[in-house]
PyMOL Python script that loads the backbone (N, CA, C, O; Angstrom):
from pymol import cmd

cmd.read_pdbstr("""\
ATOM      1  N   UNK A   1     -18.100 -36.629 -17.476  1.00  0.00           N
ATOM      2  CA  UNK A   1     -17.310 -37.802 -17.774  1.00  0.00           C
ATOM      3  C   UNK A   1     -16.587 -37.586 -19.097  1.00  0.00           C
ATOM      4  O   UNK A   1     -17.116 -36.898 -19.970  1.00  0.00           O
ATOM      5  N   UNK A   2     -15.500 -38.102 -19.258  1.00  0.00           N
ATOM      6  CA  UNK A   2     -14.854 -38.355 -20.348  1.00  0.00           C
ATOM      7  C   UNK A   2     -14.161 -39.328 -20.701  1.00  0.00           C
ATOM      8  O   UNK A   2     -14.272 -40.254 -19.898  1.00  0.00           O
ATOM      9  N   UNK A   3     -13.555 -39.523 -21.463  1.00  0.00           N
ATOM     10  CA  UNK A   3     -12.561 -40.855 -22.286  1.00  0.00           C
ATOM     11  C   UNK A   3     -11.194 -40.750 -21.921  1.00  0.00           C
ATOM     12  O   UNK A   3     -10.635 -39.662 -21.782  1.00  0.00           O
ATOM     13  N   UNK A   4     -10.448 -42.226 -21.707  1.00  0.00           N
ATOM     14  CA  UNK A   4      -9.099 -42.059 -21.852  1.00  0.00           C
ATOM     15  C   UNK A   4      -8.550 -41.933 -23.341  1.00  0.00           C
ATOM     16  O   UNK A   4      -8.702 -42.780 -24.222  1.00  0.00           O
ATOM     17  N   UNK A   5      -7.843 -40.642 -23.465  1.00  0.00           N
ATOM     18  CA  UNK A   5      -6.947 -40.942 -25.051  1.00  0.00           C
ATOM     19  C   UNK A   5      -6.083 -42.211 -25.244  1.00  0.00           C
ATOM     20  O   UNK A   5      -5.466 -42.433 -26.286  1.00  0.00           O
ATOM     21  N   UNK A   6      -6.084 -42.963 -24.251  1.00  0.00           N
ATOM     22  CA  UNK A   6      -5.114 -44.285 -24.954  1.00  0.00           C
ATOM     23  C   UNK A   6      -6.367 -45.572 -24.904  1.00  0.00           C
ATOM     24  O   UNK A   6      -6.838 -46.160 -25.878  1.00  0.00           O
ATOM     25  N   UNK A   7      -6.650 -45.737 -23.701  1.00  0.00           N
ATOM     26  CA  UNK A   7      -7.710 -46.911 -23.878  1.00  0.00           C
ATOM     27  C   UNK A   7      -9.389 -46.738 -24.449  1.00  0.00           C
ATOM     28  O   UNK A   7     -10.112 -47.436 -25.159  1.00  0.00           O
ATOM     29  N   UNK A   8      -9.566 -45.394 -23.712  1.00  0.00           N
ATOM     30  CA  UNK A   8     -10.852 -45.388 -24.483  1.00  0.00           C
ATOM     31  C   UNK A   8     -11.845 -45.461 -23.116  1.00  0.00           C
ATOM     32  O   UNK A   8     -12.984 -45.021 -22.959  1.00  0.00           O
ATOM     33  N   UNK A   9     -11.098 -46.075 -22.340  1.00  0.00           N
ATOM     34  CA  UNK A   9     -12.589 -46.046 -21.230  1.00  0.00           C
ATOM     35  C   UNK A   9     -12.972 -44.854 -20.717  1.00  0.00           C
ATOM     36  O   UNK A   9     -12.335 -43.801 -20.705  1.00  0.00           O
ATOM     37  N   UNK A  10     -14.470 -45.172 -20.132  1.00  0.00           N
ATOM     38  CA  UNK A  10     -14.891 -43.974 -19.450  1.00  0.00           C
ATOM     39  C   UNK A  10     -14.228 -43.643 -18.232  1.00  0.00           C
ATOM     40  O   UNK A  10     -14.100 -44.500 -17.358  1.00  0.00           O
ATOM     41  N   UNK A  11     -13.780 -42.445 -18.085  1.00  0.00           N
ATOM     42  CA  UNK A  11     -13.039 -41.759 -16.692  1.00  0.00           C
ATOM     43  C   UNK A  11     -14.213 -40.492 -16.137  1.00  0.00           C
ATOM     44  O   UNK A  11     -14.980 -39.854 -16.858  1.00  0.00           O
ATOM     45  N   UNK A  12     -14.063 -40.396 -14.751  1.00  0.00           N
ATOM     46  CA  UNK A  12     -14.620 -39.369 -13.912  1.00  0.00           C
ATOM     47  C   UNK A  12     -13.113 -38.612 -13.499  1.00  0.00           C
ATOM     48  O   UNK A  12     -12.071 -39.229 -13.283  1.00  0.00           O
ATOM     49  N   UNK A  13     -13.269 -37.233 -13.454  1.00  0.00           N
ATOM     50  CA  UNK A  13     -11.976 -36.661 -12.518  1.00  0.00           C
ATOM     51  C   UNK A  13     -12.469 -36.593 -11.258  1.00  0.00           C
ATOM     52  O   UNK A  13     -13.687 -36.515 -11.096  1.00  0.00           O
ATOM     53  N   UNK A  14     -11.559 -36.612 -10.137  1.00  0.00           N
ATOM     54  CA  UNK A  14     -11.573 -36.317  -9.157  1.00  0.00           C
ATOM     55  C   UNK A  14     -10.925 -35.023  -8.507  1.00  0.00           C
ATOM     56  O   UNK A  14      -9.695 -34.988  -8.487  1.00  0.00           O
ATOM     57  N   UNK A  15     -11.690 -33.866  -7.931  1.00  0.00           N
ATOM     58  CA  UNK A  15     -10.613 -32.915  -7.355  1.00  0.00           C
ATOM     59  C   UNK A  15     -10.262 -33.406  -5.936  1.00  0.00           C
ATOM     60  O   UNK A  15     -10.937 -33.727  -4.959  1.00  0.00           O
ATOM     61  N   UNK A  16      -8.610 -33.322  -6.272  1.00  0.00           N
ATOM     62  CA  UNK A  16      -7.970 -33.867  -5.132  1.00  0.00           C
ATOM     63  C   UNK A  16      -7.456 -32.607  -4.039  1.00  0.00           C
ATOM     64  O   UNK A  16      -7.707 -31.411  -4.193  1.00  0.00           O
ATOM     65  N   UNK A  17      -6.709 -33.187  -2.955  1.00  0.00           N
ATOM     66  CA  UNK A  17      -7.172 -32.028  -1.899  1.00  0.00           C
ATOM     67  C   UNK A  17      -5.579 -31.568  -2.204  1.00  0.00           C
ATOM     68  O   UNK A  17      -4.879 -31.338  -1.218  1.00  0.00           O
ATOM     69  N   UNK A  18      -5.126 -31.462  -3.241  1.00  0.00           N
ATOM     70  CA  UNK A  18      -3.807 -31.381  -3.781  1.00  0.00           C
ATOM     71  C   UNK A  18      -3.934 -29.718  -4.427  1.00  0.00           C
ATOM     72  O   UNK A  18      -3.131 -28.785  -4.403  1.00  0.00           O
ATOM     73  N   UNK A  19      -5.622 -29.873  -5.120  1.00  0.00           N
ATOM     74  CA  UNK A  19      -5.754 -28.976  -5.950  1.00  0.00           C
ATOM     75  C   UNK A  19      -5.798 -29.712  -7.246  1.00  0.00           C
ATOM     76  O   UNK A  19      -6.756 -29.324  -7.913  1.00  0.00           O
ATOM     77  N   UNK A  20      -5.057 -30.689  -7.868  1.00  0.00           N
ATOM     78  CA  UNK A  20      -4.762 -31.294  -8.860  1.00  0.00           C
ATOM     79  C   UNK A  20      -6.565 -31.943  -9.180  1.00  0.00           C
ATOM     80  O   UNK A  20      -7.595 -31.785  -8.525  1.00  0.00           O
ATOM     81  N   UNK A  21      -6.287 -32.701 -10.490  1.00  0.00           N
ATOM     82  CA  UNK A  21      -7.684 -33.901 -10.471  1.00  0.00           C
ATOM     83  C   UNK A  21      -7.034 -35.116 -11.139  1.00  0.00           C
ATOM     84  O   UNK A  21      -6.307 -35.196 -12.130  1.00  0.00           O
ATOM     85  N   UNK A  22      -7.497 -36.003 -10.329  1.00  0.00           N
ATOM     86  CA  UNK A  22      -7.279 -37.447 -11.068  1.00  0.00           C
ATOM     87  C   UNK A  22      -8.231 -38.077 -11.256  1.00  0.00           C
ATOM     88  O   UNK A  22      -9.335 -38.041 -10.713  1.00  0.00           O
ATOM     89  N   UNK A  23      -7.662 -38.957 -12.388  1.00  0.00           N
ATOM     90  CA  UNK A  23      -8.984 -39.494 -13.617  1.00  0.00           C
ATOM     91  C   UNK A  23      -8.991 -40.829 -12.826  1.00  0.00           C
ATOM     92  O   UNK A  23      -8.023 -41.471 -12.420  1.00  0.00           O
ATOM     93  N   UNK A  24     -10.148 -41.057 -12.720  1.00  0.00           N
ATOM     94  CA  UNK A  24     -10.661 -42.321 -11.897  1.00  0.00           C
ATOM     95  C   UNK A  24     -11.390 -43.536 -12.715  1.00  0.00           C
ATOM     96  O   UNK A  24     -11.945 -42.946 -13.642  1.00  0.00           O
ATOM     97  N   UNK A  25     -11.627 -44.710 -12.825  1.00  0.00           N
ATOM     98  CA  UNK A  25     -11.950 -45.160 -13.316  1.00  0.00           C
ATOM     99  C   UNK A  25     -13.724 -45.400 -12.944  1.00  0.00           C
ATOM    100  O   UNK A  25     -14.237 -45.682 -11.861  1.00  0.00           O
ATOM    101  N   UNK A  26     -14.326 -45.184 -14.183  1.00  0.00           N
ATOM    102  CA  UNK A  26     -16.234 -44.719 -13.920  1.00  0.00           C
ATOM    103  C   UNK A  26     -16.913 -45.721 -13.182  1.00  0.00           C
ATOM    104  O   UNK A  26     -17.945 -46.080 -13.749  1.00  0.00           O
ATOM    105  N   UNK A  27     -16.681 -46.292 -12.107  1.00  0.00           N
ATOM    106  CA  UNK A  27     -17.520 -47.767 -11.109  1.00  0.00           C
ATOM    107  C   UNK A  27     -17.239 -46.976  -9.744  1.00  0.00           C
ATOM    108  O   UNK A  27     -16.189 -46.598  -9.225  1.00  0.00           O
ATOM    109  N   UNK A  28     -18.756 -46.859  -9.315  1.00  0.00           N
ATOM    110  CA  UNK A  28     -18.396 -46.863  -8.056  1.00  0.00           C
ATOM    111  C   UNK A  28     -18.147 -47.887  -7.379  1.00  0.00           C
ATOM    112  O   UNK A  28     -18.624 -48.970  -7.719  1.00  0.00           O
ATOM    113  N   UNK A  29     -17.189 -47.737  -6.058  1.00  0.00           N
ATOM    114  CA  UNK A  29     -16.742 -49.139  -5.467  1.00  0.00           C
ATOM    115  C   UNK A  29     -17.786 -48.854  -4.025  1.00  0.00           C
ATOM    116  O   UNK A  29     -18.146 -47.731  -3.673  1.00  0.00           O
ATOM    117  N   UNK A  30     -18.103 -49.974  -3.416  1.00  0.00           N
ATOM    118  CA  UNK A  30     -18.754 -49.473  -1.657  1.00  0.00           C
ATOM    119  C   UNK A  30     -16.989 -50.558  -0.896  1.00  0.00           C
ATOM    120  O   UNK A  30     -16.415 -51.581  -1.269  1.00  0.00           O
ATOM    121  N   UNK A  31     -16.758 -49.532   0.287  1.00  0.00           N
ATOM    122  CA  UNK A  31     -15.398 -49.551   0.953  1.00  0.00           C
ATOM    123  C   UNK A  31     -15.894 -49.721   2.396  1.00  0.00           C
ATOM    124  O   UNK A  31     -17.063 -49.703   2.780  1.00  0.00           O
ATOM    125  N   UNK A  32     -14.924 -49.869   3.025  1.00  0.00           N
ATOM    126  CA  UNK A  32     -14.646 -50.205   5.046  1.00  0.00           C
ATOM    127  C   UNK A  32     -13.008 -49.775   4.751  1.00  0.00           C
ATOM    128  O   UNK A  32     -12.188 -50.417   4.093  1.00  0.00           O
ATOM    129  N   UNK A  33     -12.846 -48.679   5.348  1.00  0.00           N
ATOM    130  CA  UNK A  33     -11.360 -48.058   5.729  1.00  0.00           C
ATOM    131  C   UNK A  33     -10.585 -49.567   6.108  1.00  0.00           C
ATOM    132  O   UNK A  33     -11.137 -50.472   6.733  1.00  0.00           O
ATOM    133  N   UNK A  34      -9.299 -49.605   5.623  1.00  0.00           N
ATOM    134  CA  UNK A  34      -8.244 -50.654   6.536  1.00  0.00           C
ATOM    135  C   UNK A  34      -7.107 -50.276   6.606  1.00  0.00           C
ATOM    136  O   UNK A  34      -6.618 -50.981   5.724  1.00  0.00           O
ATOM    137  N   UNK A  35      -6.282 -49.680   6.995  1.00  0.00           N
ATOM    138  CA  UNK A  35      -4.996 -49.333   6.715  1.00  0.00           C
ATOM    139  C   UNK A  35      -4.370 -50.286   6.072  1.00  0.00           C
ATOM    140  O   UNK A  35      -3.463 -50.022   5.283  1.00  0.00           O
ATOM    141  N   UNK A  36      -4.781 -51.555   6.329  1.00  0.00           N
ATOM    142  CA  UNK A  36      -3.995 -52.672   5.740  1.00  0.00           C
ATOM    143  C   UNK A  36      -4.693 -53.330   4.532  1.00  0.00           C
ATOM    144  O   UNK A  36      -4.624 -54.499   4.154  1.00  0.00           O
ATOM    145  N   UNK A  37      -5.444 -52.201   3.975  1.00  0.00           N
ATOM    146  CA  UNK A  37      -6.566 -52.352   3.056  1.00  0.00           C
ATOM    147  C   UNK A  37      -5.872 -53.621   1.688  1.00  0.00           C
ATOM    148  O   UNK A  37      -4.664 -53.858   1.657  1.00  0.00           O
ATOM    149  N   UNK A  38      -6.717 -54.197   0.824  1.00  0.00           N
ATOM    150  CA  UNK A  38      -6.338 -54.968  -0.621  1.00  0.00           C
ATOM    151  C   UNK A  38      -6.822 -53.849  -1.201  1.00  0.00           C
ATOM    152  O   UNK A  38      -7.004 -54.355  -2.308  1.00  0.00           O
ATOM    153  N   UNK A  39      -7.104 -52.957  -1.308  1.00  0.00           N
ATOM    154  CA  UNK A  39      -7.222 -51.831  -2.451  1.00  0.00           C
ATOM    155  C   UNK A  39      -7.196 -50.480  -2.045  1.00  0.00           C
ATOM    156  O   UNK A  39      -7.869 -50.015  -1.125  1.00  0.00           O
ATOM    157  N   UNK A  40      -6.011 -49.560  -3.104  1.00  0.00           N
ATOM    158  CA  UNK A  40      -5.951 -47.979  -2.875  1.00  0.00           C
ATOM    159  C   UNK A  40      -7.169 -47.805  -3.961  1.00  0.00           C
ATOM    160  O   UNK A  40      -7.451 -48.345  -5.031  1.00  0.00           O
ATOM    161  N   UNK A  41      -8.013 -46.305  -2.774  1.00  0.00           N
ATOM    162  CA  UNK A  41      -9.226 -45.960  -3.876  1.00  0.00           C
ATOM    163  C   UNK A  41      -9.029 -44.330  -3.118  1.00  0.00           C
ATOM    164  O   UNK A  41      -8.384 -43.882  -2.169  1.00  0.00           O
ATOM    165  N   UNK A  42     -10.008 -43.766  -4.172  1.00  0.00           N
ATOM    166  CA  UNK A  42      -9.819 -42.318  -4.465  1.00  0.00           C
ATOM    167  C   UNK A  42     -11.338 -41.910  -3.434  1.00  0.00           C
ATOM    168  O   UNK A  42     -12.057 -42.908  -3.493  1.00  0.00           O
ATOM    169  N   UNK A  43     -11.925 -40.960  -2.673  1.00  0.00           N
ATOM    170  CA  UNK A  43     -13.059 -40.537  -2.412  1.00  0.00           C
ATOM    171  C   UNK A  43     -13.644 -39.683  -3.302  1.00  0.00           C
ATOM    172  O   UNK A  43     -13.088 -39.483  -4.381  1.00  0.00           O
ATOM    173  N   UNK A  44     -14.660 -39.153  -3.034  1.00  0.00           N
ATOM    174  CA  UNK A  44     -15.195 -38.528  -3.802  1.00  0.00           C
ATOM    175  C   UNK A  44     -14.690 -37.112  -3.326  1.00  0.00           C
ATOM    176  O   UNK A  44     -14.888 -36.202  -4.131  1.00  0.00           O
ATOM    177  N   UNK A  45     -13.924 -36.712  -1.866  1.00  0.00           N
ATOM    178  CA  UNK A  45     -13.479 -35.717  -1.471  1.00  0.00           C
ATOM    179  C   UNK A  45     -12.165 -35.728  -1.893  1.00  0.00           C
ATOM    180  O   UNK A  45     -11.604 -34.673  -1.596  1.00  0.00           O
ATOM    181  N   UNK A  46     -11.313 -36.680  -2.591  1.00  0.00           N
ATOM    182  CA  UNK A  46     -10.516 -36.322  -3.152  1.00  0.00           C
ATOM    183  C   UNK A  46      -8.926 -36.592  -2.192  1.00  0.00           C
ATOM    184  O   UNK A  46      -7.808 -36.077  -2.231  1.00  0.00           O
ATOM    185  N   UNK A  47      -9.533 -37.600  -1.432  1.00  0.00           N
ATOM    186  CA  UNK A  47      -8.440 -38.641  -0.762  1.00  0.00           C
ATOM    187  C   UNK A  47      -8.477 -40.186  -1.046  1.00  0.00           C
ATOM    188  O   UNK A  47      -9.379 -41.009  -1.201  1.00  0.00           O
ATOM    189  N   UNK A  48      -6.920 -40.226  -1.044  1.00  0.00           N
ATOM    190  CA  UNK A  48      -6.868 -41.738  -1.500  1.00  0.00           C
ATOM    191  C   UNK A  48      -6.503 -42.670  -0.032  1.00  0.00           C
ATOM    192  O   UNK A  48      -5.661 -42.294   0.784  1.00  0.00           O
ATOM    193  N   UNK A  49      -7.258 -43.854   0.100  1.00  0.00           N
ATOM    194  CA  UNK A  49      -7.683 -44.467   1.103  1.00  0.00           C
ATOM    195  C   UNK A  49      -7.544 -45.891   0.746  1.00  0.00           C
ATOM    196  O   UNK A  49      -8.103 -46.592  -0.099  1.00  0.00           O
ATOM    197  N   UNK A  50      -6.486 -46.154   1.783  1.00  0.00           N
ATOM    198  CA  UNK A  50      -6.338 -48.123   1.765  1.00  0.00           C
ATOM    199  C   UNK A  50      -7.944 -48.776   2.820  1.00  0.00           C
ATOM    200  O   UNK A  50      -8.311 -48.845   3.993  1.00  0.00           O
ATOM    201  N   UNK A  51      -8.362 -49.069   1.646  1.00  0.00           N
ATOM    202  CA  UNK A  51      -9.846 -50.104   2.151  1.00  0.00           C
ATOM    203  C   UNK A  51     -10.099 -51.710   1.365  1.00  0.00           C
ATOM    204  O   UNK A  51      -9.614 -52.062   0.290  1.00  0.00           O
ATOM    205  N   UNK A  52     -10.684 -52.230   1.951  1.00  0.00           N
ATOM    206  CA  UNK A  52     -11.521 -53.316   1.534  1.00  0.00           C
ATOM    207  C   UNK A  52     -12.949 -53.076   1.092  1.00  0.00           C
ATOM    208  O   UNK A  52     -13.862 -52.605   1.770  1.00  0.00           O
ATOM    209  N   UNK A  53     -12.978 -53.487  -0.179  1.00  0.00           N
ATOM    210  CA  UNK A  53     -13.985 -53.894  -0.661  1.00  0.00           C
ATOM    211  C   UNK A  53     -14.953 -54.537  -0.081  1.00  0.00           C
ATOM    212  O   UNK A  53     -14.690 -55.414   0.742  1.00  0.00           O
ATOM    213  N   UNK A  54     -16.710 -54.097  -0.527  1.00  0.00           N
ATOM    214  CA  UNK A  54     -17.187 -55.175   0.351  1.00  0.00           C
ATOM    215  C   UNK A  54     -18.741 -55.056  -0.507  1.00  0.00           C
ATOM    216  O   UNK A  54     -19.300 -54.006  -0.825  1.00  0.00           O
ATOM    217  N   UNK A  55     -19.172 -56.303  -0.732  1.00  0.00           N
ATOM    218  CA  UNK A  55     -20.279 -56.520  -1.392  1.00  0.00           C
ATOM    219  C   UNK A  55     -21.660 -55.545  -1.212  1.00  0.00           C
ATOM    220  O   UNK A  55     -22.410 -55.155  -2.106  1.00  0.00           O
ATOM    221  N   UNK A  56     -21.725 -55.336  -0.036  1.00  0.00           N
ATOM    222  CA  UNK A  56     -23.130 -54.885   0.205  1.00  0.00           C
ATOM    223  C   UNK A  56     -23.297 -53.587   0.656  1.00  0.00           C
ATOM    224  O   UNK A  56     -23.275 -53.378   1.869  1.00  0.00           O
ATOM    225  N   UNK A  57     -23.486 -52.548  -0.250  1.00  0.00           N
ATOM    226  CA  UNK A  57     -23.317 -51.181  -0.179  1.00  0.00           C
ATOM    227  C   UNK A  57     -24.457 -51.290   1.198  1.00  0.00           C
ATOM    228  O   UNK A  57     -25.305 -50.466   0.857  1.00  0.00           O
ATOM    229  N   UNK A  58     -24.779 -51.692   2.146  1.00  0.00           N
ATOM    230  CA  UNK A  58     -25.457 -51.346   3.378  1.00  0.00           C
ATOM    231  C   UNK A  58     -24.483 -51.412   4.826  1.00  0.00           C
ATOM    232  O   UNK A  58     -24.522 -50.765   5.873  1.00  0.00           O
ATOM    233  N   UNK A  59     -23.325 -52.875   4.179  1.00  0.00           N
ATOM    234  CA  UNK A  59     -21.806 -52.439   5.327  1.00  0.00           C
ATOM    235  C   UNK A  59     -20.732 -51.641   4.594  1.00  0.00           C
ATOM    236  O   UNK A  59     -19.542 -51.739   4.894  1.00  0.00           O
ATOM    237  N   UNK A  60     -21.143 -50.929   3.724  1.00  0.00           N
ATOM    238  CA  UNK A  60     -19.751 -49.835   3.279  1.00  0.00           C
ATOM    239  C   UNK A  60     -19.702 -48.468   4.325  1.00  0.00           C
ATOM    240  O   UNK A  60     -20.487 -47.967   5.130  1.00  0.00           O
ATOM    241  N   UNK A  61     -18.719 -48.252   3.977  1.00  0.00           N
ATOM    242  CA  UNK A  61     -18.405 -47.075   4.906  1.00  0.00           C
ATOM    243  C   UNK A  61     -17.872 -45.542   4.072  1.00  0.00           C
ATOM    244  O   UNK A  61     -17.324 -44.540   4.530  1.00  0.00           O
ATOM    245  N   UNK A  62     -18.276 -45.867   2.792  1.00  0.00           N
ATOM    246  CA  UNK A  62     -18.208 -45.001   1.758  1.00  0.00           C
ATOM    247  C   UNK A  62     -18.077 -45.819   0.086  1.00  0.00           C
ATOM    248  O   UNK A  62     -18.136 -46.984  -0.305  1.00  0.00           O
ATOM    249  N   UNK A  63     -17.880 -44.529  -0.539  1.00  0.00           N
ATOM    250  CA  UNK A  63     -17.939 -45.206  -2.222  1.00  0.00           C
ATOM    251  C   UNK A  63     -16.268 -44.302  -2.494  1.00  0.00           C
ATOM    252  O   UNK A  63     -15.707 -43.299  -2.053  1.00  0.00           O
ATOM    253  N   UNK A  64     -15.983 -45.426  -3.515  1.00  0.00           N
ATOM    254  CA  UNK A  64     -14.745 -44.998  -4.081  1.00  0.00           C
ATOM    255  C   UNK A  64     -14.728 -45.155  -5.018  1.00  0.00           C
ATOM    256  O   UNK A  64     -15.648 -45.688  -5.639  1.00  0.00           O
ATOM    257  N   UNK A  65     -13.275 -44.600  -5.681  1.00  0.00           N
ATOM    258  CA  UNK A  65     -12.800 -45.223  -7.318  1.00  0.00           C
ATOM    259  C   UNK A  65     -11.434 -45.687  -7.545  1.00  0.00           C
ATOM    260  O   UNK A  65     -10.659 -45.452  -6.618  1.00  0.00           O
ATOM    261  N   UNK A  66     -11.084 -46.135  -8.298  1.00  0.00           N
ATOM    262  CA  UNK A  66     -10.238 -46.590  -8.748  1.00  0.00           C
ATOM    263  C   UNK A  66      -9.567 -45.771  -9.831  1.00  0.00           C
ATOM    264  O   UNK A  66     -10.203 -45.583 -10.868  1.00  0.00           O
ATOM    265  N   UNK A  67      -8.085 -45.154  -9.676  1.00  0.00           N
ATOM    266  CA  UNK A  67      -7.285 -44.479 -10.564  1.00  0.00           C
ATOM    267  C   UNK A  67      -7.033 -45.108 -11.407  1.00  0.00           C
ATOM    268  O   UNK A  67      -6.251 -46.050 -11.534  1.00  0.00           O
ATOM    269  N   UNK A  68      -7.499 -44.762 -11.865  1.00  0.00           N
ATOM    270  CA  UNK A  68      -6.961 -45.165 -13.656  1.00  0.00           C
ATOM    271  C   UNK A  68      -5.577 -45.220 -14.094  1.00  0.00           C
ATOM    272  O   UNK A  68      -5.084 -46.104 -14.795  1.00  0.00           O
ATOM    273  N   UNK A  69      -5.036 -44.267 -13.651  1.00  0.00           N
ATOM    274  CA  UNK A  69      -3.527 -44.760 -13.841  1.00  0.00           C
ATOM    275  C   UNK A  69      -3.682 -46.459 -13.237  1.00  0.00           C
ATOM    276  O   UNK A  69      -3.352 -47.141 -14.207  1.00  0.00           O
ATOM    277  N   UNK A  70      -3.923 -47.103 -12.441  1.00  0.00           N
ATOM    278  CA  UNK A  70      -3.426 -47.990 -11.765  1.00  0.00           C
ATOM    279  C   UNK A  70      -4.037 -49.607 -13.172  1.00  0.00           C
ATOM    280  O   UNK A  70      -3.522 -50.705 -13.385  1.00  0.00           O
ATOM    281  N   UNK A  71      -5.110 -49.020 -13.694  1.00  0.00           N
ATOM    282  CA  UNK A  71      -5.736 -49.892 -14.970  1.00  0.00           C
ATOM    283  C   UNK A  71      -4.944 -49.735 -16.256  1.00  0.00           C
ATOM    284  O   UNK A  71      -4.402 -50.672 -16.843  1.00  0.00           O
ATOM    285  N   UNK A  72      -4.923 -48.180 -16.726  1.00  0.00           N
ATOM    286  CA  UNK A  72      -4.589 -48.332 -17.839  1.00  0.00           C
ATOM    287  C   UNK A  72      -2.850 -48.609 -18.438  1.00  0.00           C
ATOM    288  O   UNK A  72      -1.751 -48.302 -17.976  1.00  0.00           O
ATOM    289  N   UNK A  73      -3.229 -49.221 -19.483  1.00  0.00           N
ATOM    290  CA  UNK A  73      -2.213 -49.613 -19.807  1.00  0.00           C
ATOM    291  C   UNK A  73      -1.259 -48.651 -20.502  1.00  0.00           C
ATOM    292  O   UNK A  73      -0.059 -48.724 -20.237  1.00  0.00           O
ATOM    293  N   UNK A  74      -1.619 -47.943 -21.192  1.00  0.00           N
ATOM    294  CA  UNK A  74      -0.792 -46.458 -21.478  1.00  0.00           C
ATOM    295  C   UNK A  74      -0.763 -45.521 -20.501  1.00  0.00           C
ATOM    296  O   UNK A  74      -0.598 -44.392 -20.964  1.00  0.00           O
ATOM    297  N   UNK A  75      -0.899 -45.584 -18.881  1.00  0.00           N
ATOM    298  CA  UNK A  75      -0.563 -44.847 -18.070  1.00  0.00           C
ATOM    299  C   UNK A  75       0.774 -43.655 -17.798  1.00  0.00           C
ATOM    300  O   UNK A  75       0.755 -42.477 -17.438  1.00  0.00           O
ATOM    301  N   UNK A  76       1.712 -44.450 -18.103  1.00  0.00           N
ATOM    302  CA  UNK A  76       3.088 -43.661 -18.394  1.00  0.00           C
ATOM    303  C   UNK A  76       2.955 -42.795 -19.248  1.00  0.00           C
ATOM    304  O   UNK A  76       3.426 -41.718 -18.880  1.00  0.00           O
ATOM    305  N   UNK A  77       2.531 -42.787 -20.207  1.00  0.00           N
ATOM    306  CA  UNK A  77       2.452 -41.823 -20.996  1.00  0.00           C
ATOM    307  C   UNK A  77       2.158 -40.556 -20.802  1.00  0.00           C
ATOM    308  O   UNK A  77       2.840 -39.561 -21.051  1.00  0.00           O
ATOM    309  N   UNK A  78       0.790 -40.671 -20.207  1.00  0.00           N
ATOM    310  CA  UNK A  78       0.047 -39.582 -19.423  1.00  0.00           C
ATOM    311  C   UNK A  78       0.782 -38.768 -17.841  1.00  0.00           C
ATOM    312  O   UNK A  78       0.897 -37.560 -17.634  1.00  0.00           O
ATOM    313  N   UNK A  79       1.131 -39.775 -17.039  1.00  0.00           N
ATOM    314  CA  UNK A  79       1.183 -39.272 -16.211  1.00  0.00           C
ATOM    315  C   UNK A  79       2.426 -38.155 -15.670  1.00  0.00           C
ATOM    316  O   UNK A  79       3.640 -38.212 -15.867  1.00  0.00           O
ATOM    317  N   UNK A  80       1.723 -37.270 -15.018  1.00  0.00           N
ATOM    318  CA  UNK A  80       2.621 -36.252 -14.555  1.00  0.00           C
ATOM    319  C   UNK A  80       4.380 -36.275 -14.305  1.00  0.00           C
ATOM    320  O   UNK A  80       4.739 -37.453 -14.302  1.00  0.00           O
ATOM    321  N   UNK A  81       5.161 -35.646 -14.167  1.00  0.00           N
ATOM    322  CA  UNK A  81       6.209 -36.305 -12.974  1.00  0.00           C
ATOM    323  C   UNK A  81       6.428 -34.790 -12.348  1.00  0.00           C
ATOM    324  O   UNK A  81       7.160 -34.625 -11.372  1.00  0.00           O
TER     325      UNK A  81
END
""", "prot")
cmd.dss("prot")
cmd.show_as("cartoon", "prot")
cmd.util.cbc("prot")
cmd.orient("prot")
């Protein structure tokens, strides 16, 4: 784990199936795939997946994260083009 240089929070990388890694934000989430998902999240294999959230890690259908680009507020700064 490490820190964002602008906010400070804790980040996990993710290797993406890009080759690349993106910095995720440190919570795991428990997910149910939706295409028509309320939230883009990252796997731990390193795909990003429109799912719903869902309280009870016993109906999830995996764990995710949340990109940090999508939180932090000095994102631009950082990010690639």
């Amino acid at each position: 784990m490490s820190s964002c240089k602008y906010c400070g929070a804790t980040i996990i990388w993710i290797d993406m199936a890009s080759g690349k890694h993106m910095p995720c934000n440190d919570g795991q989430l428990p997910y149910r795939k939706n295409k028509d998902g309320a939230v883009k999240l990252v796997t731990k294999n390193g795909e990003v997946i429109s799912a719903d959230l869902v309280a009870d890690e016993a109906d999830a259908e995996g764990i995710g994260y949340i990109s940090h680009y999508a939180t932090c507020p000095g994102a631009e700064r950082f990010r690639r083009r």
